[in-house]
C-alpha positions in Angstrom: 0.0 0.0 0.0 1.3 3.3 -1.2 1.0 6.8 -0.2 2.0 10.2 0.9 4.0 9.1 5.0 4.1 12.1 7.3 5.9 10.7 10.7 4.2 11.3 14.0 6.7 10.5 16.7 9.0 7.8 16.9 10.7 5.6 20.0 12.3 3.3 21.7 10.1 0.3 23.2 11.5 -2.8 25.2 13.8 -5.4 24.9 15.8 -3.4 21.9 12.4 -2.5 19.7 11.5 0.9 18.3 8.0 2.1 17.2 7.6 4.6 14.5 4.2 6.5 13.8 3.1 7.6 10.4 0.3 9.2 9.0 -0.4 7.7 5.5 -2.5 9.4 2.9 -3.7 7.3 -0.1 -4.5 8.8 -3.3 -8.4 9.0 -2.3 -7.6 11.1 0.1 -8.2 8.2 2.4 -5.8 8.6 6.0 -4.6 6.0 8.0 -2.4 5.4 11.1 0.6 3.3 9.9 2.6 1.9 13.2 6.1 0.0 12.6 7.6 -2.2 15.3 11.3 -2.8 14.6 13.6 -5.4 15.9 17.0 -5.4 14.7 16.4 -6.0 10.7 12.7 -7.4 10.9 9.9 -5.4 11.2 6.1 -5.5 11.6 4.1 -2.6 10.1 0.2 -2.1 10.7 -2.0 0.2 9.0 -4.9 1.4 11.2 -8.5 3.1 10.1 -9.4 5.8 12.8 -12.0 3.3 14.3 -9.4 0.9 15.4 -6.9 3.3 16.2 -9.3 4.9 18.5 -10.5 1.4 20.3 -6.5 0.3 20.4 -5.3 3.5 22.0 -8.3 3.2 25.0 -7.4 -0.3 25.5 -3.5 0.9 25.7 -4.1 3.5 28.1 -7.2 1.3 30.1 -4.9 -1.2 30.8 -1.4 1.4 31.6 -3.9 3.4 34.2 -4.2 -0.4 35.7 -1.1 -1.4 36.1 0.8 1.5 36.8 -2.2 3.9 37.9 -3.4 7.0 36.4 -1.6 9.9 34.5 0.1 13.1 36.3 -0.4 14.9 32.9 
C-alpha cells in the first residue's frame, strides 16, 4: 500500500524495539495510522483506520492506568 507518509513521533520500546508513527494518505484522500515495530532487521508494520486506532489506543491507556495507575499529565 502506497502513499503520501508524514511521521508522527517515533521511540524506543522494550527489549531493543522501536515504534515509529506515520500518517499515510492514499490517493483517495483516504488517512490511516501506519505503526512500525522494529527489531533489529525485521519489522512489523500495521496500517490502522481511525476506528481501530481509537479502540487500540483506549485499551492501551485502560490497561497502563491499571497497572501503573493514572496519569500526572
Amino acid at each position: 500500500m502506497n502513499g503520501e507518509l508524514r511521521p508522527l513521533d517515533d521511540f524506543e520500546a522494550p527489549f531493543g524495539k522501536r515504534v515509529e508513527l506515520f500518517e499515510v494518505t492514499l490517493e483517495n484522500d483516504v488517512r490511516l495510522l501506519r505503526v512500525r515495530i522494529r527489531e533489529g532487521t525485521r519489522f512489523t508494520t500495521l496500517d490502522l483506520d481511525p476506528v481501530t486506532a481509537r479502540r487500540w489506543g483506549k485499551d492501551l491507556s485502560d490497561w497502563a492506568q491499571v497497572v501503573d495507575g493514572p496519569s500526572s499529565k
